[in-house]
RODO-2510 file (C-alpha; in nm, 4 decimals, decimal comma):
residues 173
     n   res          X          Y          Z
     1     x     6,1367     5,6856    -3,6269
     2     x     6,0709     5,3062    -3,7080
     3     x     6,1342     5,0283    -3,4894
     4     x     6,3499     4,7446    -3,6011
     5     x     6,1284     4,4173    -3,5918
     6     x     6,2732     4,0882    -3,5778
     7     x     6,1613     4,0122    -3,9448
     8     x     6,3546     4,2980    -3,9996
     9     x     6,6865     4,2021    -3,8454
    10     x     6,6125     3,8922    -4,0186
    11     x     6,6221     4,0154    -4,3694
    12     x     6,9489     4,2399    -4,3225
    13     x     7,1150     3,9322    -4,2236
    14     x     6,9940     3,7426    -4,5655
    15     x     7,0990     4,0455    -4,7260
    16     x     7,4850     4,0676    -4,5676
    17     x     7,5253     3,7366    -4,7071
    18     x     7,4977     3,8234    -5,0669
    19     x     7,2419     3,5462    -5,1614
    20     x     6,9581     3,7660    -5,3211
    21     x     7,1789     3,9873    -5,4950
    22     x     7,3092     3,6644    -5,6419
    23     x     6,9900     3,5094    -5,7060
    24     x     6,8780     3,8353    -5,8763
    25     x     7,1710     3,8411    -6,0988
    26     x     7,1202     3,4552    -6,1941
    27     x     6,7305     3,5512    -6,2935
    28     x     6,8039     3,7819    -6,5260
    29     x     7,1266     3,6414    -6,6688
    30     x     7,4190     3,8561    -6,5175
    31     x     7,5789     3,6241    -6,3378
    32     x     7,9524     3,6452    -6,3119
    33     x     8,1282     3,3763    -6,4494
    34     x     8,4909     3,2792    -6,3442
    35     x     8,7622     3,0571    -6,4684
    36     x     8,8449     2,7900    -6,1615
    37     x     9,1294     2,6269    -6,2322
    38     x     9,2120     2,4643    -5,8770
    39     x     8,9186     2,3977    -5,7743
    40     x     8,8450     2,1531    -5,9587
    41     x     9,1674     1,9705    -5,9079
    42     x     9,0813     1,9872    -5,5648
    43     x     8,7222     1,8289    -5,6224
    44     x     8,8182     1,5377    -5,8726
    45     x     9,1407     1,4448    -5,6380
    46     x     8,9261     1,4324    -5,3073
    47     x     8,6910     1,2081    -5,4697
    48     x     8,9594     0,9723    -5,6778
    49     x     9,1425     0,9227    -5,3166
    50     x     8,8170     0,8574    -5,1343
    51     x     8,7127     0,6146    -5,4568
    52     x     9,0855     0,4378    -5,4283
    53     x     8,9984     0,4104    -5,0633
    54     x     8,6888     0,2898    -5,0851
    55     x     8,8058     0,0177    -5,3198
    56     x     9,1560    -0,0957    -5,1615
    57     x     9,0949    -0,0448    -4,7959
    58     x     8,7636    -0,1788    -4,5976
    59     x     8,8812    -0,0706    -4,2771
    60     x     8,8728     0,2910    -4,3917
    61     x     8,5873     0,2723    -4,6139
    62     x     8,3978     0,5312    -4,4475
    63     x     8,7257     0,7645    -4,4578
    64     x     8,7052     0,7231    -4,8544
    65     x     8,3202     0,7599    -4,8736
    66     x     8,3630     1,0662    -4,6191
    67     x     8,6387     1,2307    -4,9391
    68     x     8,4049     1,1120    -5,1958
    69     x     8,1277     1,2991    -5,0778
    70     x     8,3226     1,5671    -4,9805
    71     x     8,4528     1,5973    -5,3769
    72     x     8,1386     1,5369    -5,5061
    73     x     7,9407     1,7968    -5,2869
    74     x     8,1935     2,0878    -5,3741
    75     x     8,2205     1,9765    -5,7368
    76     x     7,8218     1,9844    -5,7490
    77     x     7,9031     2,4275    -5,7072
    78     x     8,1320     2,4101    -6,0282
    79     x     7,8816     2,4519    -6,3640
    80     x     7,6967     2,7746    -6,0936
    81     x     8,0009     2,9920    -6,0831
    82     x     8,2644     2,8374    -6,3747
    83     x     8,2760     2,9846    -6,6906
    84     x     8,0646     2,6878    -6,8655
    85     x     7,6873     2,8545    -6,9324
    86     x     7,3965     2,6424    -6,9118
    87     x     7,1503     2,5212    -7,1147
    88     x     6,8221     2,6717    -7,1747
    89     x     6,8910     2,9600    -6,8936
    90     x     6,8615     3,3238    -7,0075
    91     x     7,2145     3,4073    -6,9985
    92     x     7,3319     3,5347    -7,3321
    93     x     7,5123     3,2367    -7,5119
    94     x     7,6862     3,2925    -7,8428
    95     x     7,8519     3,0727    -8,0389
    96     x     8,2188     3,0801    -7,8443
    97     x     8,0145     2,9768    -7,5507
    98     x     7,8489     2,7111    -7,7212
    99     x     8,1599     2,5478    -7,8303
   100     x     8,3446     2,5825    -7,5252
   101     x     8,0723     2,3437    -7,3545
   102     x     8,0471     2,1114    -7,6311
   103     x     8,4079     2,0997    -7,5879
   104     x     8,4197     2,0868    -7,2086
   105     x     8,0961     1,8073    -7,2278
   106     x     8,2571     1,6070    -7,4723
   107     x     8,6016     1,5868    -7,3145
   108     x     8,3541     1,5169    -6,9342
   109     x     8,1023     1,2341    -7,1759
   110     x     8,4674     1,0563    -7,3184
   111     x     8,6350     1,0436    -7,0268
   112     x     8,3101     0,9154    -6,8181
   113     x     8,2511     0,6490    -7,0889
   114     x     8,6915     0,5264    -7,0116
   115     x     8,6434     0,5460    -6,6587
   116     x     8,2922     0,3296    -6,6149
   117     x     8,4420     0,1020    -6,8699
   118     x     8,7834     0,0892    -6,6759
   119     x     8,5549     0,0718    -6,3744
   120     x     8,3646    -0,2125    -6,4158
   121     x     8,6678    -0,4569    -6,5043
   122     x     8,8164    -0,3381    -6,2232
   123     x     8,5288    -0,4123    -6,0209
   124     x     8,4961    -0,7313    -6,1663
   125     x     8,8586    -0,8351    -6,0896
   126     x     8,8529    -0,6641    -5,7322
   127     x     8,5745    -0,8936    -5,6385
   128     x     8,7321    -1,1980    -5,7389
   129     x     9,0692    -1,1495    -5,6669
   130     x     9,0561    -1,0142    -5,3594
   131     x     8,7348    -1,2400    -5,2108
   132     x     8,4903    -0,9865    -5,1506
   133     x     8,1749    -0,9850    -4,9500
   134     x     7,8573    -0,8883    -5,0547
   135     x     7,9040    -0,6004    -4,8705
   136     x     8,1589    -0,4970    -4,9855
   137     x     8,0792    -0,5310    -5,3312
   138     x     7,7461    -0,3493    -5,2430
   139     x     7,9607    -0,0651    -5,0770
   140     x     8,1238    -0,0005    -5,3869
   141     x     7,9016    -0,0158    -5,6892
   142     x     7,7109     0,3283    -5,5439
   143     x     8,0570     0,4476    -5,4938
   144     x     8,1640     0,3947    -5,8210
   145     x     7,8285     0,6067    -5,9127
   146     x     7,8951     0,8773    -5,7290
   147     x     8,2522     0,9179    -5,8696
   148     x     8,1374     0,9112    -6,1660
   149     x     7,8928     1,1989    -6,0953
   150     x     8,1931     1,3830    -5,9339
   151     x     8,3419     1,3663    -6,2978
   152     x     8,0353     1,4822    -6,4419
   153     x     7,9820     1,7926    -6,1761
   154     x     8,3754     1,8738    -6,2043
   155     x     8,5265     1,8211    -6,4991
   156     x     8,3606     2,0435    -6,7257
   157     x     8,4692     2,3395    -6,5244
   158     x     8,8120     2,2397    -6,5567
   159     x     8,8248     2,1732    -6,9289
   160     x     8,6350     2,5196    -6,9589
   161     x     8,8828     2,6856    -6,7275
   162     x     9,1829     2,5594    -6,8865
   163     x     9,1140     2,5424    -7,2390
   164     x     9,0067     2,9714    -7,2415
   165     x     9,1699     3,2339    -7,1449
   166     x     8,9480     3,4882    -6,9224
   167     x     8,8654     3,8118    -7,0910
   168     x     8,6562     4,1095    -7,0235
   169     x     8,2821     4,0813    -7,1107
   170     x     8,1570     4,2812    -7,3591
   171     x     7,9212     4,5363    -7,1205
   172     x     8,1755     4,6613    -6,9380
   173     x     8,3202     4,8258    -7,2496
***
């Protein structure tokens, strides 16, 4: 009989959590893919209240960067487990799937170009209208970047999620 080693108590412990099965199932393209349809509401909100913070209130600006981050972080784990595939991987992509993320991309690329549009007026008049500093001006232009990378990691997911309806993949039939 075999002693445990510490290497060994080691690699059970990576292997409770699930992370190489996963990893081996993303390598060779059998990844599970699931429609989230609150979680991305839940992303895109945190980070529109921390950007609405961030622009209307300097004494919580932190508090709004804190949500921002926060949305932007957990919207950054959308496009691994929604039901969007990616490019160039060697999951098997047909032609539904291609469509659904042009669809889901160009519905994320419009909506990016309204809001940084939208977003810079709004900067613009924020600035003068309510007499900012530089740093405040400086506190919000990466802001405004980030949110708009929030859209980018989020809202593909839920275009994906709500525009299909989930149905059985073809190998388990």
């Amino acid at each position: 009989m075999t002693r445990k080693t510490i290497a060994d108590y080691a690699d059970d412990s990576v292997r409770w959590t699930g992370i190489p099965k996963l990893a081996d199932a993303m390598s060779q393209g059998r990844q599970p893919r699931y429609h989230l349809r609150i979680l991305p509401i839940i992303t895109l909100a945190l980070a529109s209240v921390g950007m609405v913070l961030v622009l209307t209130n300097r004494h919580n600006y932190w508090l709004g960067y804190t949500l921002l981050m926060v949305g932007f972080s957990l919207g950054n784990f959308l496009p691994i487990f929604g039901p969007v595939k990616p490019w160039g991987g060697v999951a098997r992509v047909d032609e539904w799937d291609r469509q659904v993320r042009h669809n889901a991309y160009f519905v994320t690329f419009a909506t990016i170009s309204g809001v940084a549009v939208l977003g810079i007026w709004l900067l613009c008049w924020l600035a003068l209208s309510q007499a900012w500093t530089t740093t405040d001006f400086v506190r919000a232009l990466p802001s405004a970047a980030i949110y708009l990378m929030a859209i980018w990691s989020g809202l593909p997911t839920l275009h994906a999620s709500w525009a299909t309806r989930p149905i059985d993949d073809e190998d388990d039939a």
